[in-house]
Structure formats: structure tokens, C-alpha cells
DOLOTOR-496406 format. One line per 4 residues: number of its first residue (from 0); for each residue x, y, z of N, C-alpha, C. Coordinates in pm, 1 decimal, m for minus. Each point is the difference from the previous one (the first is absolute). Example, Ala and Ser with C-alpha at 12.3 -4.5 7.8 and 13.67 -1.06 7.14 Angstrom:
<pts>
0	1319.0 m569.0 780.0 m89.0 119.0 0.0 90.0 120.0 0.0; m35.0 105.0 m72.0 82.0 119.0 6.0 m77.0 109.0 73.0
</pts>
This chain:
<pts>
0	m3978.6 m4103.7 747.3 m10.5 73.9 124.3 m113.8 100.8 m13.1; m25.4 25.2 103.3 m125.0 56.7 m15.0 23.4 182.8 4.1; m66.4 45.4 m83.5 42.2 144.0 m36.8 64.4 39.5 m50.3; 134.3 m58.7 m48.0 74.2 0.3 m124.0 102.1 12.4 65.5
4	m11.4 m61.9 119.5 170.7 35.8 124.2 61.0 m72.7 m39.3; 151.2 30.3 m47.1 118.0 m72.8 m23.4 27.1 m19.4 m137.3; m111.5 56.8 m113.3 19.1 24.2 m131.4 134.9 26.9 m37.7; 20.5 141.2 75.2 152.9 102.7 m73.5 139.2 m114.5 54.0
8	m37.5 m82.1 55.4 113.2 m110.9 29.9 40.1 m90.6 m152.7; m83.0 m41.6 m61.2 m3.7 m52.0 m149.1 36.4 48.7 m93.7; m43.7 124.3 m32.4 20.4 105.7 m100.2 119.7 118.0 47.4; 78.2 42.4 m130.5 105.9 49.6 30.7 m40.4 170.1 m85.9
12	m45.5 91.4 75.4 m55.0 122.2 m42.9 90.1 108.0 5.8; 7.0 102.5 m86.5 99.7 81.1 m41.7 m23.7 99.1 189.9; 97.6 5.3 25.7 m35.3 106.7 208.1 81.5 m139.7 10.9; m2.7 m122.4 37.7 m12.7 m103.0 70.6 203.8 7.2 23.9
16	62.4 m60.0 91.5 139.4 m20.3 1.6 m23.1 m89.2 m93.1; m21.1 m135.8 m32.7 92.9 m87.1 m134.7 27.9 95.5 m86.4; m124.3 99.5 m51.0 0.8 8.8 m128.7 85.9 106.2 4.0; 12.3 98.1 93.1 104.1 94.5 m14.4 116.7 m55.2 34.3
20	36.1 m87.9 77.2 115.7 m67.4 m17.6 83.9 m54.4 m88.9; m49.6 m39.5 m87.1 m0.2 m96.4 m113.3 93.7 135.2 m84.2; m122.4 130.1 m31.8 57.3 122.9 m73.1 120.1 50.3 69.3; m23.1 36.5 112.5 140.4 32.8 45.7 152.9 m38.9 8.9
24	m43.7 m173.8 m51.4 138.6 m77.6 m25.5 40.9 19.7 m86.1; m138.8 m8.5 m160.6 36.9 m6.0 m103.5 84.9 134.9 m25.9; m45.1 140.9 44.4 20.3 96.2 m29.5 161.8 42.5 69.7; 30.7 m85.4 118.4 150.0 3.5 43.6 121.0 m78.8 m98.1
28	m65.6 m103.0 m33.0 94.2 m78.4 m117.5 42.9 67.8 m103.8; m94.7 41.0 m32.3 m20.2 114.9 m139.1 76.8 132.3 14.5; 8.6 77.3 123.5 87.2 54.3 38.8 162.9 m22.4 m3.4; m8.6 m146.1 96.0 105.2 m10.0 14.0 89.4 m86.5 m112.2
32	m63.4 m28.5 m132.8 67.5 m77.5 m128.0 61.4 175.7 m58.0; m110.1 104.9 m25.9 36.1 102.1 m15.4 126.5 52.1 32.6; m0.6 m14.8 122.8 132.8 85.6 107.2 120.4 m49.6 m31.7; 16.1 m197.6 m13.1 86.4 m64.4 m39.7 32.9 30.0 m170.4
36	m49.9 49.0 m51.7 m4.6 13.9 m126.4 126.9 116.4 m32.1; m31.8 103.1 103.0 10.4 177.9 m56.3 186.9 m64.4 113.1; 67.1 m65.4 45.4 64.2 m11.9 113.0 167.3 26.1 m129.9; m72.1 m65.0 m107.4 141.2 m32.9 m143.6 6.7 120.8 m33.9
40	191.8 38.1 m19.0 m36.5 78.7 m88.6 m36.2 14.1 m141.0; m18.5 82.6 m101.7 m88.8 29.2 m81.8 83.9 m47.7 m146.1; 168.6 21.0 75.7 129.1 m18.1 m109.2 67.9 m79.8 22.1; 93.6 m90.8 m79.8 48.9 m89.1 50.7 162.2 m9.1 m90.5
44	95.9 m44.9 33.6 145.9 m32.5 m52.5 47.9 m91.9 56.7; 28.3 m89.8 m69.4 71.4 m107.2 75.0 139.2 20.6 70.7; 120.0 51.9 m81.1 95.0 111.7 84.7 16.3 101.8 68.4; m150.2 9.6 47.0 m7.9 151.2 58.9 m38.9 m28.6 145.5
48	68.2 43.6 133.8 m70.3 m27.2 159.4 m115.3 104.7 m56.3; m126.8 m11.5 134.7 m90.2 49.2 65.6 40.7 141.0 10.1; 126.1 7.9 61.0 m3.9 135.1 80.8 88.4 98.4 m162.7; 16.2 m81.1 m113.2 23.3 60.2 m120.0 m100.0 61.6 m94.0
52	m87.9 m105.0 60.1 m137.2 3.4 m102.8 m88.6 113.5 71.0; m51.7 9.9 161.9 m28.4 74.8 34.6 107.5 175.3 m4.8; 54.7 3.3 m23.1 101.3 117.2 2.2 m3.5 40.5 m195.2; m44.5 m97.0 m70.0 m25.1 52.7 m107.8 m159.2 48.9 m44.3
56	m62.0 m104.4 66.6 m137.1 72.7 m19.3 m44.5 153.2 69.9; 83.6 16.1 62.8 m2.0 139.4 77.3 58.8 98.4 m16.0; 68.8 m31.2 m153.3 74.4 38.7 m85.8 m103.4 49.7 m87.8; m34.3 m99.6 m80.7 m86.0 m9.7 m92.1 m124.2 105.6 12.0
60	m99.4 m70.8 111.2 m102.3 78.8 12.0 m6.3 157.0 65.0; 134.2 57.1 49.2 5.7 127.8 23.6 11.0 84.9 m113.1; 117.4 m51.0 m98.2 m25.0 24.5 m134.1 m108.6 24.9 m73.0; m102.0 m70.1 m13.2 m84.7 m55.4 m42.6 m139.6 115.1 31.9
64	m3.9 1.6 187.3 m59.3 105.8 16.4 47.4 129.6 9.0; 134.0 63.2 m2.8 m4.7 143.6 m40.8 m0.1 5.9 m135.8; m29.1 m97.2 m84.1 m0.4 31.9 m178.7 m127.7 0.8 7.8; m89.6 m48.1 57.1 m177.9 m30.4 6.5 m33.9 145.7 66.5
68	15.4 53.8 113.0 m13.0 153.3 55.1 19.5 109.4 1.7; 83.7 m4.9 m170.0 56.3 96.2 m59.0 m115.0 73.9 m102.8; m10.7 85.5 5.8 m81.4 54.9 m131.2 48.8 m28.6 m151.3; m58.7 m31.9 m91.0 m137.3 m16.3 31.6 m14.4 m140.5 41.4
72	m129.1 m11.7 91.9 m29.2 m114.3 48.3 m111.7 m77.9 m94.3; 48.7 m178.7 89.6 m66.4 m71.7 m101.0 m164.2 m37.0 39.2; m64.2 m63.7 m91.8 m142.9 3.1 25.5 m34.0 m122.1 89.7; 112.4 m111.7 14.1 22.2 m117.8 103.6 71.2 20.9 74.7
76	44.9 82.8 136.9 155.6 21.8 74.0 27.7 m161.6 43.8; m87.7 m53.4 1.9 25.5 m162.0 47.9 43.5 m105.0 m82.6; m69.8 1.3 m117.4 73.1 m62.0 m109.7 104.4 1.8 m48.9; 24.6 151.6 17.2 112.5 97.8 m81.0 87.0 m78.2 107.4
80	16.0 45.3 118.7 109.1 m20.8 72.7 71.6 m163.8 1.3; m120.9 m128.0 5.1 10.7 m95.3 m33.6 114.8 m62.8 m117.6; m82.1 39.1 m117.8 87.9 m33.8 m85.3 90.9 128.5 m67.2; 52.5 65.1 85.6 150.4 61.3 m18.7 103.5 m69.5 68.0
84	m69.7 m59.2 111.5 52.9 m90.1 123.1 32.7 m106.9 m48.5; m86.1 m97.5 m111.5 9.2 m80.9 m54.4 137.2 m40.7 m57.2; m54.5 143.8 m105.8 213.0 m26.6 m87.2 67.8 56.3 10.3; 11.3 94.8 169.3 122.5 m4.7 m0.4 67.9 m125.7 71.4
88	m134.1 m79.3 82.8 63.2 m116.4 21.4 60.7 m97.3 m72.7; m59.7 m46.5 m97.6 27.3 m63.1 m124.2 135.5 55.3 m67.6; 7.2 136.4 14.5 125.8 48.8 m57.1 109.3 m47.2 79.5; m11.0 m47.0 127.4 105.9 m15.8 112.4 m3.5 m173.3 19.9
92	m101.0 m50.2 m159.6 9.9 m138.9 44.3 m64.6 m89.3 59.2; m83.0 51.3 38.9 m110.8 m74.2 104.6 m116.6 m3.3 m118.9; m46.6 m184.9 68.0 m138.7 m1.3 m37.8 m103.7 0.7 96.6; m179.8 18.4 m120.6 m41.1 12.9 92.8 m78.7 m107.1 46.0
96	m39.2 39.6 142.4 m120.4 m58.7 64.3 m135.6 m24.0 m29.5; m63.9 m32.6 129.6 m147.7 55.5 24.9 m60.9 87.9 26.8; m51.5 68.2 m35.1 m81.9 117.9 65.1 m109.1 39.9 74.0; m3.3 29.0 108.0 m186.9 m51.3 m5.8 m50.1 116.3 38.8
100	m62.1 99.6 m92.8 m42.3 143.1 m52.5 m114.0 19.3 m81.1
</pts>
């Protein structure tokens, strides 16, 4: 064609919809494997309901953080709080999960 009309029809240039399309899917999948990921909880018991397991982790990690916000404080409050959370879960029996941190 004459003048180079109808070039950007062939070629797929970073501005163009394919090409941001393409990213925007990839980047929703990726999201959304994420989201499905974080949905489990973190502890698990085979004799234990949901609404046991949640009622102990809320147990656990309150514990967990007034021992972490107490003076003296630790040099990780996030770690710290984590794995205090950890065993006292473990202490109550539960194993663990995944984490994604």
C-alpha cells in the first residue's frame, strides 16, 4: 500500500489493544490463581470443623500478638507473631499449610 497505510494492521505494537490485551488477561489469571490460592485456610485437622479451626486461630494469633506488642518488642512483629501462631497451633494439633508471604 502506498505510504505505509495499513502497516499497524500486521504488526502487534506495545499502545496497540492485542498487545495490551493479551497483558491484561495474563495479568487477571495471575491474579486470580493468587486469590484462589490465599481462599484455604493456612491449618488444617481432620477432626476439627471450620468454624473450630477458625475460632482457634483467633485464639492463637491474639495471643500471639499481645506477646509480640509487649515490651520488649521484637525486631520482626510479623514473623514473631507468625510463628507464635504457628505452635500454638501445632500445640492444639493442627498441621500446617501454605503460606503465601
Amino acid at each position: 500500500m502506498p505510504g505505509g497505510a495499513g502497516l499497524h494492521n500486521d504488526v502487534s505494537f506495545p499502545g496497540t489493544g492485542g498487545f495490551m490485551q493479551r497483558h491484561l488477561i495474563l495479568v487477571f489469571l495471575c491474579a486470580a490463581f493468587l486469590m484462589v490460592g490465599c481462599t484455604k485456610p493456612p491449618y488444617r485437622a481432620p477432626d476439627k470443623s471450620l468454624a473450630q479451626l477458625n475460632g482457634d486461630y483467633s485464639d492463637c494469633y491474639s495471643q500471639a500478638s499481645l506477646t509480640a506488642n509487649t515490651p520488649p518488642y521484637p525486631d520482626n512483629l510479623f514473623r514473631t507473631v507468625s510463628e507464635q501462631t504457628d505452635q500454638c497451633m501445632k500445640s492444639r494439633g493442627y498441621t500446617g499449610g501454605c503460606l503465601f508471604y
